[in-house]
NUROMAR-598304 format. One line per field, with one value per residue: x, y, z of N, C-alpha, C, CB in turn; residue in three letters; residue number from 1. Coordinates in pm, whole numbers, plus 50000, padded with zeros to 5 digits. Each point is the difference from the previous one (the first is absolute). Glycine has a CB too. Layout:
n_u = c(X|...) .
n_v = c(Y|...) .
n_w = c(Z|...) .
ca_u = c(X|...) .
ca_v = c(Y|...) .
ca_w = c(Z|...) .
c_u = c(X|...) .
c_v = c(Y|...) .
c_w = c(Z|...) .
cb_u = c(X|...) .
cb_v = c(Y|...) .
cb_w = c(Z|...) .
aa = c(Ala|...) .
i = c(NUM|...) .
END
This chain:
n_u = c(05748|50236|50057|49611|50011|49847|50243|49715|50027|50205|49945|49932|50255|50237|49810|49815|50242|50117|49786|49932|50211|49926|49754|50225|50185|49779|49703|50257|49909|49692|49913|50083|49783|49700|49810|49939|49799|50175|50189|49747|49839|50345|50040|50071|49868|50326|49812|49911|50196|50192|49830|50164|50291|49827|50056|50008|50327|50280|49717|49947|50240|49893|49859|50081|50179|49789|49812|50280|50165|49657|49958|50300|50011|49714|50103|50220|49843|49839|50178|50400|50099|49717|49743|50064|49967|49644|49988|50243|49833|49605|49847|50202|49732|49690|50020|49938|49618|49881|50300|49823|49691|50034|50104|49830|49772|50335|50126|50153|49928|50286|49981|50271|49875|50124|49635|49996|50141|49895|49692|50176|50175|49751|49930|50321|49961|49693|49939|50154|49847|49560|50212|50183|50039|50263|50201|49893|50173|49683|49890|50162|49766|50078|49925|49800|50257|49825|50093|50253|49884|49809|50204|50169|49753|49907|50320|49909|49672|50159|50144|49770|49891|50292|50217|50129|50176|50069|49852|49901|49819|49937|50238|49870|49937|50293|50004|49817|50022|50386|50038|49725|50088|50321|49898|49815|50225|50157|49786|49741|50035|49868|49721|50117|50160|49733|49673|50075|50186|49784|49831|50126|50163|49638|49787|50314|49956|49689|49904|50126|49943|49835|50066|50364|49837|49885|50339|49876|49766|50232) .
n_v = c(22189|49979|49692|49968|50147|49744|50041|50138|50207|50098|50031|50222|50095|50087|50100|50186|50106|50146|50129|50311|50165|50045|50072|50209|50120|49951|50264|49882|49730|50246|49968|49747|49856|50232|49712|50234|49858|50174|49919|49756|50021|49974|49605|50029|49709|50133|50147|49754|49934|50198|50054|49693|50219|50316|50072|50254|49811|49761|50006|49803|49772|49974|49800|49778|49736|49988|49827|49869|49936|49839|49775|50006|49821|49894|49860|49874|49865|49888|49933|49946|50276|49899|50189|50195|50012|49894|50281|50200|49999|50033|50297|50161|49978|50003|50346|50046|50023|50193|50169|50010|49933|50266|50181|49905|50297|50078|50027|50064|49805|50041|49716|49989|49771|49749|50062|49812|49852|50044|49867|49652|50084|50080|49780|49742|49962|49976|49697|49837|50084|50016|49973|50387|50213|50172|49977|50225|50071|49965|49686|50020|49792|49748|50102|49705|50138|50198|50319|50010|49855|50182|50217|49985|50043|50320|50183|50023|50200|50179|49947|49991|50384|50119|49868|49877|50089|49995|49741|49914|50112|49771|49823|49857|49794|49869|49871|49816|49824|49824|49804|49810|49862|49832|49859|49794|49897|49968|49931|49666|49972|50374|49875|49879|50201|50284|49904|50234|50158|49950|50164|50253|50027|49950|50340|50261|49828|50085|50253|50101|49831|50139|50303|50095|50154|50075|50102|50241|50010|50018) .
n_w = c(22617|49781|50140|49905|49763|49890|49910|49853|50184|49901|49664|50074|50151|49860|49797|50143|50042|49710|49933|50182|49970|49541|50157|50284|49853|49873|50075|49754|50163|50042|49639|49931|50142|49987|49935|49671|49948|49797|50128|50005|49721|49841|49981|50355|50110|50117|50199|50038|50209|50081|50145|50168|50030|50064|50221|49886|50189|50096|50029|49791|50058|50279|49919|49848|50284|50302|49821|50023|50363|50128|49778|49809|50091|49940|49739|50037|50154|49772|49711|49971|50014|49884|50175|50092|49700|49939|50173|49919|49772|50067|50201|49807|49843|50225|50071|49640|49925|50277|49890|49666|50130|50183|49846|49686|50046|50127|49605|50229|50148|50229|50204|50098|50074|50049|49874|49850|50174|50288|49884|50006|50347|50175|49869|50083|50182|49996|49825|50220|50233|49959|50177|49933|50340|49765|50305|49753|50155|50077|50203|50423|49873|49706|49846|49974|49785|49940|50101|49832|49851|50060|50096|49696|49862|50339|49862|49714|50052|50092|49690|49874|50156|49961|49658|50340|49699|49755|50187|49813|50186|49881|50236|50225|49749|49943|50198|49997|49634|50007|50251|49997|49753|50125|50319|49713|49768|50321|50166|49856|50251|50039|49934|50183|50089|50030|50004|50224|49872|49711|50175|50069|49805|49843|50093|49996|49778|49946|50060|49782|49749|50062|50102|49868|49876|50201|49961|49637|50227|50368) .
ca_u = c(49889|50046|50094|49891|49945|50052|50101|49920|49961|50086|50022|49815|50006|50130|50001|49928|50079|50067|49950|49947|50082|50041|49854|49997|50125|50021|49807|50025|49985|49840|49935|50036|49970|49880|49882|49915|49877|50043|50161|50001|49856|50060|50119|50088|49939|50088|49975|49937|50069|50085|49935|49957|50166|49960|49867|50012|50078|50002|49877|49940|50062|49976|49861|49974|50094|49987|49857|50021|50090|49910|49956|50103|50079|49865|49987|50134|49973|49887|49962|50163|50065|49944|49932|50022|50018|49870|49872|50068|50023|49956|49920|50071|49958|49884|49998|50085|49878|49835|50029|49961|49876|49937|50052|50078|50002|50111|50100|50124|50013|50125|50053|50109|50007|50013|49907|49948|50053|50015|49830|49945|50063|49872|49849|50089|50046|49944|49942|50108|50043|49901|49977|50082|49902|50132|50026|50136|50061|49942|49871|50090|49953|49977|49876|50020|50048|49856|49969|50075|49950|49884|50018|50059|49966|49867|50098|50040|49878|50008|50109|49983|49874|50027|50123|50148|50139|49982|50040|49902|49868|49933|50080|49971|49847|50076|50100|49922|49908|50078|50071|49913|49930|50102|50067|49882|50037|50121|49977|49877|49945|49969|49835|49954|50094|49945|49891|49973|50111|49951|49885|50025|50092|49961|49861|50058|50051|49892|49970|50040|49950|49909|49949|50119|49955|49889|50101|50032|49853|49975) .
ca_v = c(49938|49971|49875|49936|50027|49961|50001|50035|50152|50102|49996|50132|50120|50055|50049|50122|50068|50055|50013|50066|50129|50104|50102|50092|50104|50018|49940|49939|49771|49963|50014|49904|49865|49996|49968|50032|49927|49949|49986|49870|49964|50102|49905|49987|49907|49994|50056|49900|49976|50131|50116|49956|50032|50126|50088|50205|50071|49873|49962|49939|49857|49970|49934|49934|49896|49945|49903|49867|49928|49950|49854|49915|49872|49919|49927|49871|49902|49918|49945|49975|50139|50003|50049|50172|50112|49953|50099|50169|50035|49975|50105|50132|50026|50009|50120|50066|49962|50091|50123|50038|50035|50094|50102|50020|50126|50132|50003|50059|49926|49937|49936|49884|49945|49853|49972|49887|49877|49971|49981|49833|49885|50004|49886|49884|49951|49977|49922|49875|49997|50084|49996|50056|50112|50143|50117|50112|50150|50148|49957|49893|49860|49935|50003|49865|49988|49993|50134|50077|49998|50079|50146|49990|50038|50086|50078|50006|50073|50168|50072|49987|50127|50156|49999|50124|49982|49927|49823|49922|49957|49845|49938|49905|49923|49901|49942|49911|49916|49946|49916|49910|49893|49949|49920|49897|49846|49906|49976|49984|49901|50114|49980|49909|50027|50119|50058|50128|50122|50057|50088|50102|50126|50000|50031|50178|49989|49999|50136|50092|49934|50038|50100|50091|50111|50136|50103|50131|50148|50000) .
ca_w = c(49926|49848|49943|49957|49873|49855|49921|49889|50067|50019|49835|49963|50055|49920|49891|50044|50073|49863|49889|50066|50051|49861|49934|50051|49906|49822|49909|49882|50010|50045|49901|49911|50071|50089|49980|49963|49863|49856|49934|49989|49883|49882|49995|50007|50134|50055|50149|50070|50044|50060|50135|50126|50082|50062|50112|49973|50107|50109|50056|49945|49979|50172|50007|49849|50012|50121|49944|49896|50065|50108|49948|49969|50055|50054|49872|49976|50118|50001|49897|49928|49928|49826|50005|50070|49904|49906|50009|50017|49848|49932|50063|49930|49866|50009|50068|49909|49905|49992|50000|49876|49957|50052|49953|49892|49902|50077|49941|50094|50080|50000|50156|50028|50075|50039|50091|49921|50042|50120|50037|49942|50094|50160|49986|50009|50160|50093|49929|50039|50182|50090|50147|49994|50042|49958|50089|49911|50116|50050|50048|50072|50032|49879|49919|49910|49859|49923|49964|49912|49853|49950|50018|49877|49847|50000|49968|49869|49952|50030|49898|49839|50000|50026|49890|50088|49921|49905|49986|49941|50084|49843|49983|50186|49950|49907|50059|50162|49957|49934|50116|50041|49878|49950|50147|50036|49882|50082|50122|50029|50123|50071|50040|50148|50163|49997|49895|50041|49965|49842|50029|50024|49899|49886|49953|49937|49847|49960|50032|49909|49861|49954|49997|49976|49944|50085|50121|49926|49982|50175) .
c_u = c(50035|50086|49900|49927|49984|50106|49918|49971|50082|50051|49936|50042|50139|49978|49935|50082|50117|49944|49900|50081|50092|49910|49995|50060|49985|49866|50007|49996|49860|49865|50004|49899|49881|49888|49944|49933|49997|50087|49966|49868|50065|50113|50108|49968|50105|49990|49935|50038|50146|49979|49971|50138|50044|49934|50095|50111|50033|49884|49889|50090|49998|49905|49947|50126|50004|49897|50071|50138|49891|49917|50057|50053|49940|49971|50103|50000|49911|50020|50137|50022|49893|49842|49939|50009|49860|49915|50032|49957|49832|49834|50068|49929|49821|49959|50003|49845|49883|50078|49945|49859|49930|49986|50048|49906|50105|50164|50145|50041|50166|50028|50096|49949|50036|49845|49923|50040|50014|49803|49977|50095|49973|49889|50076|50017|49890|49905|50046|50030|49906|50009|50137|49955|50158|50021|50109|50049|49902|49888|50096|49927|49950|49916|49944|50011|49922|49983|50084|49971|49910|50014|50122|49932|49865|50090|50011|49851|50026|50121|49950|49850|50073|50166|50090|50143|50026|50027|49919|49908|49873|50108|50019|49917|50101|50040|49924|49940|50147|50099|49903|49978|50133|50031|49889|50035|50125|50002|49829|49919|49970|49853|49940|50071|49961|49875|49932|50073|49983|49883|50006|50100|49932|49834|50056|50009|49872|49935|50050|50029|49933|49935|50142|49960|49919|50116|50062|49887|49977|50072) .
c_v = c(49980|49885|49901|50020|49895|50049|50053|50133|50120|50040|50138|50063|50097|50070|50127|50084|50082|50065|50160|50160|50044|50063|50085|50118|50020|49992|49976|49814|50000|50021|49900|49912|50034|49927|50121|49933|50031|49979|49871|49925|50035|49881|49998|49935|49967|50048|49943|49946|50090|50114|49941|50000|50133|49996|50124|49990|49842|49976|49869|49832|49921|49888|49895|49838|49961|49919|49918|49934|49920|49891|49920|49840|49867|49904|49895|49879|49911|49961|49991|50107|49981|50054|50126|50076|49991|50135|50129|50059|50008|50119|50134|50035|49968|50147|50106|50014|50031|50124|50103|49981|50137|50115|50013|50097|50171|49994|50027|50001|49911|49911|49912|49916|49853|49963|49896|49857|49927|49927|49843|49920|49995|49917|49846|49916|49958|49873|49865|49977|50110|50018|50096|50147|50073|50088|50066|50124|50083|49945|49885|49862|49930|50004|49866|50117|50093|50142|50062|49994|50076|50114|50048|50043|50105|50157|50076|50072|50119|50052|50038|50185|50109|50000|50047|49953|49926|49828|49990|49961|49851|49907|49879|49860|49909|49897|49827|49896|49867|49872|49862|49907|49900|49924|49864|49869|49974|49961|49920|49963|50118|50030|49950|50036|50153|50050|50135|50155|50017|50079|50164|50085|49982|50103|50162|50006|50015|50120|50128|49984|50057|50146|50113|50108|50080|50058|50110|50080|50001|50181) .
c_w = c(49853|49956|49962|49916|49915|49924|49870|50039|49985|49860|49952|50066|49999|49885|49995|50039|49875|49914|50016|50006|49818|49978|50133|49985|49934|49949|49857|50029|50051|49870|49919|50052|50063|49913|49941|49885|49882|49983|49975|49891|49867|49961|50091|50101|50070|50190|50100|50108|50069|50090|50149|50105|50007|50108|50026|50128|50111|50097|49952|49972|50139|50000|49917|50041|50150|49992|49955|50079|50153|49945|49868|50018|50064|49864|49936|50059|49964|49847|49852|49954|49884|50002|50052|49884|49877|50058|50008|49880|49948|50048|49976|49888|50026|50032|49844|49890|50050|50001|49793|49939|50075|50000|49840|49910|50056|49910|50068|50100|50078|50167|50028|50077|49995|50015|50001|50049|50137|50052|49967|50087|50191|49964|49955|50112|50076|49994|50067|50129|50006|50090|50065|50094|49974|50151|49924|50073|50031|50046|50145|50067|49856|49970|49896|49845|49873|50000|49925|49893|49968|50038|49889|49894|50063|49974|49828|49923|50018|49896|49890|50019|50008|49936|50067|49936|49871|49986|49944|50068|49953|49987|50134|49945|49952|50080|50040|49897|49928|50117|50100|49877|49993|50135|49964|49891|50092|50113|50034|50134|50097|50027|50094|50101|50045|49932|50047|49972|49846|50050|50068|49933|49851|49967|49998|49867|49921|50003|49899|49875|49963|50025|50027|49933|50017|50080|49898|50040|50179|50028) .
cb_u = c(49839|49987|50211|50015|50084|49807|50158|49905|49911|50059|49978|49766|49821|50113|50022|49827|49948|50098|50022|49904|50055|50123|49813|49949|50121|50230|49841|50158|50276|50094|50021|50251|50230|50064|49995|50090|49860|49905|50192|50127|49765|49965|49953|50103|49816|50087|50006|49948|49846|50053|49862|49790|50088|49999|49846|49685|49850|50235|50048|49871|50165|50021|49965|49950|50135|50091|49810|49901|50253|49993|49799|50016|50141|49873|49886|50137|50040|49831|49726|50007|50303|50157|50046|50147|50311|49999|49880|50230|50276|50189|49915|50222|50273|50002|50145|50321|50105|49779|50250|50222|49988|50020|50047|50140|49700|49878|49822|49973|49744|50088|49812|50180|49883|50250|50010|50006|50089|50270|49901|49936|50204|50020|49779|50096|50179|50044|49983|50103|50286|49895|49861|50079|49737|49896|49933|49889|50215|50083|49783|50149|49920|50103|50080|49811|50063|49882|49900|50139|50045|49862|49922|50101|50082|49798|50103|50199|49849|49928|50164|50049|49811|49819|49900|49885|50060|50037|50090|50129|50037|49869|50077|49929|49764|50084|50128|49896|49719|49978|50144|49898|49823|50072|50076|49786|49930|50109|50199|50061|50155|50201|49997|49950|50252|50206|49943|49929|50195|50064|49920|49911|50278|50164|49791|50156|50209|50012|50011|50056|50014|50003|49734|50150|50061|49723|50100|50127|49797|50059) .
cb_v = c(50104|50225|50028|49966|50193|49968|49805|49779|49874|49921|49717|49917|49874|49828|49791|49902|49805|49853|49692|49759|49893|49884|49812|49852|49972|49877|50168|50253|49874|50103|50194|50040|49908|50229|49830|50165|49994|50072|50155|50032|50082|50305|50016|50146|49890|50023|50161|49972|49840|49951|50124|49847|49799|50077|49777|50159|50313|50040|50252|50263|50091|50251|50195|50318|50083|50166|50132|50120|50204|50220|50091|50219|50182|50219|50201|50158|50148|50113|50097|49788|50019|49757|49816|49962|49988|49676|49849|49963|49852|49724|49839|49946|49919|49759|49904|49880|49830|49864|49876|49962|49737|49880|50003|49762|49869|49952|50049|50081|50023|50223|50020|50120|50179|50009|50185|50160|50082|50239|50270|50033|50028|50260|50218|50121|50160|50237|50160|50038|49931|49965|49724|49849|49927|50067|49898|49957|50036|50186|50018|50218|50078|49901|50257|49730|49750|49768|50012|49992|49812|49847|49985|49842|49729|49827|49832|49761|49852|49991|49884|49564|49899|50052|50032|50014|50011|50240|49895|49945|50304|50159|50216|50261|50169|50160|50284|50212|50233|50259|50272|50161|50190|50177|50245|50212|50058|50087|50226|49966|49753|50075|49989|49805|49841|50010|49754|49821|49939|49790|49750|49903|49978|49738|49783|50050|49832|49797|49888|50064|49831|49766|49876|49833|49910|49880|49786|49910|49926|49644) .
cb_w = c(50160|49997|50154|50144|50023|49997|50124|49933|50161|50236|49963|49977|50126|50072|49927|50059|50244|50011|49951|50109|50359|49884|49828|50085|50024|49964|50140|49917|50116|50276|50030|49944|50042|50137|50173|50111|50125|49923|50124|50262|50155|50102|49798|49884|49899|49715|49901|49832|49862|49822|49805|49874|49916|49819|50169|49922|49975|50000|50037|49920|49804|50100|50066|49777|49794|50108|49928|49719|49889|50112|50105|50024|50039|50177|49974|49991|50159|50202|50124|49924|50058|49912|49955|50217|50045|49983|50107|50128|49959|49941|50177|50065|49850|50053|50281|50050|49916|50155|50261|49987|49944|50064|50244|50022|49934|50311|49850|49913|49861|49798|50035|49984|50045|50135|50006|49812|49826|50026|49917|49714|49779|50081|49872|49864|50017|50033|49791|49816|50067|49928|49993|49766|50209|49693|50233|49771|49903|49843|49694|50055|50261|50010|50015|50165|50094|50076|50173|50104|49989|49996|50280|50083|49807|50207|50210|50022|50041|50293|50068|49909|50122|50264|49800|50293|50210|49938|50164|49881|50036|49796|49833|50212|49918|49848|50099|50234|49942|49810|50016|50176|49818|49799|50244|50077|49684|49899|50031|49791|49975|49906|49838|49901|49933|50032|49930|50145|50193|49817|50024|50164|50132|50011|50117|50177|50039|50047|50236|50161|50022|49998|50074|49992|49912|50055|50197|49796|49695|50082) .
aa = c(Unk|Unk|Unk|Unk|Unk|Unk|Unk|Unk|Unk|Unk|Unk|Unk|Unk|Unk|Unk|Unk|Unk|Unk|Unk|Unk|Unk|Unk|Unk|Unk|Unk|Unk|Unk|Unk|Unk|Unk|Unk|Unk|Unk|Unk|Unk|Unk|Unk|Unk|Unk|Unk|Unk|Unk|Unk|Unk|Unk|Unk|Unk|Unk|Unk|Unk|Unk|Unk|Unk|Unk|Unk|Unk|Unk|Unk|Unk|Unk|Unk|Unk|Unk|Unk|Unk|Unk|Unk|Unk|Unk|Unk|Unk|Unk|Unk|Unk|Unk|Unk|Unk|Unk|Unk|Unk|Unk|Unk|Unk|Unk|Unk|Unk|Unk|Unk|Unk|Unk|Unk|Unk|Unk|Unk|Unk|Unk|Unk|Unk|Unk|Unk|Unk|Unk|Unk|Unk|Unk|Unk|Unk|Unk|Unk|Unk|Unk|Unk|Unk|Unk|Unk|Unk|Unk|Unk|Unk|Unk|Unk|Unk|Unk|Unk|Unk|Unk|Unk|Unk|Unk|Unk|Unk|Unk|Unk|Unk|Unk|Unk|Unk|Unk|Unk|Unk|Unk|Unk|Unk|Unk|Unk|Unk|Unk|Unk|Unk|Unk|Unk|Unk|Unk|Unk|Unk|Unk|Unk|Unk|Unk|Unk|Unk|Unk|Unk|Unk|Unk|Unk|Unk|Unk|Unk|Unk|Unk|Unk|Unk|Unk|Unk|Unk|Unk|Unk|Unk|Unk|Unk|Unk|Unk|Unk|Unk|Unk|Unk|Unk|Unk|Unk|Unk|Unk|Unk|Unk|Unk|Unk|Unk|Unk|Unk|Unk|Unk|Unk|Unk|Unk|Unk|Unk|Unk|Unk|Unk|Unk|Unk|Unk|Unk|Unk|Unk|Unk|Unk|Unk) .
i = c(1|2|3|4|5|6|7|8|9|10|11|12|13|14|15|16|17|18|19|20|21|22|23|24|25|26|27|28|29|30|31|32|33|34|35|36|37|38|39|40|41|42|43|44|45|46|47|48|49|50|51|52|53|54|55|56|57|58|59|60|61|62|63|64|65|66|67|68|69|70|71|72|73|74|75|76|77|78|79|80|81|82|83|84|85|86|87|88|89|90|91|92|93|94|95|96|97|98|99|100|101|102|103|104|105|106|107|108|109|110|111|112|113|114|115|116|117|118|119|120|121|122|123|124|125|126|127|128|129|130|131|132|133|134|135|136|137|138|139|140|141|142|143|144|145|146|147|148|149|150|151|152|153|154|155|156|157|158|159|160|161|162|163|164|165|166|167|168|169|170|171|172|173|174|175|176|177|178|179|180|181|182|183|184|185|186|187|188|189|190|191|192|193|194|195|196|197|198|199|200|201|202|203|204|205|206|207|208|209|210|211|212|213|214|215|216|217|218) .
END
């Protein structure tokens, strides 16, 4: 299956893959490059971006690059490399910006991940090819597109409430909202050819907009 990768894909996932396994050896680099909210309010918006090429353990990278090698190549397919990396990067940093609102009175607040980026290229894909069903390893029959996605960012709720590990959980929300929005400006005609699949991926996003910030006092 890897001779059908993208080339863009496999790039990212390589780099993750590198960048990852020094911060697994070296918490002096994982400290450096991790996601925290004052360092990064303090000036060092760099982390912003650099933490989206961390994570705490293989497991965690595992999961983060099997998501993104599974609709990756979906996105390339549908909408070219360039706009692949537009929306990777740009939901990387979206994830990267609620994360810093949602947590920005926690100062010490810290986290890795891709999640961000994978979360805008799931809601991407599924945006471009609704009619998509998965078979993943641990489920043996298909699934449409749509549920993962939303089990994905209901996942990323339960995280963000009960703060498991040190991922970016708030960083999911980001993402999803960043990837959905940026697929749509580059992708308008999606209002008409998919008005249904917006809608539905569009009222969770919403939902939790407006009522995110109740899941600190829940």
């Amino acid at each position: 299956m890897i001779e059908n990768i993208d080339r863009a894909v496999l790039l990212i996932i390589i780099a993750n893959v590198l960048v990852s396994m020094k911060g697994f050896n070296d918490y002096a680099f994982l400290d450096k490059y991790k996601f925290q909210v004052g360092k990064i309010l303090s000036g060092e918006k760099i982390r912003a971006l650099t933490s989206g090429f961390l994570h705490v353990d293989w497991m965690h990278l595992g999961l983060n690059m099997y998501a993104l090698y599974l609709f990756g190549s979906i996105v390339t397919g549908f909408a070219g490399t360039i706009s692949f990396l537009i929306i990777y990067f740009l939901s990387l940093l979206a994830g990267s910006l609620y994360s810093l609102k949602y947590h920005k009175d926690e100062p010490y607040y810290s986290a890795v991940g891709a999640s961000g980026a994978v979360s805008g290229i799931i809601y991407s894909s599924i945006l471009l090819y609704p009619d998509m069903s998965l078979y993943l390893f641990f489920i043996p029959i298909p699934i449409p597109g749509y549920i993962f996605g939303v089990g994905y960012l209901l996942y990323s709720i339960y995280g963000m409430k009960k703060q498991v590990g040190n991922v970016g959980h708030s960083a999911h929300l980001g993402g999803a909202i960043g990837g959905f929005a940026i697929t749509l400006l580059l992708n308008p005609s999606l209002f008409t050819t998919n008005k249904l699949m917006v809608i539905l991926l569009a009222v969770p996003i919403i939902l939790l907009l407006l009522f995110g910030d109740k899941l600190k006092s829940l």
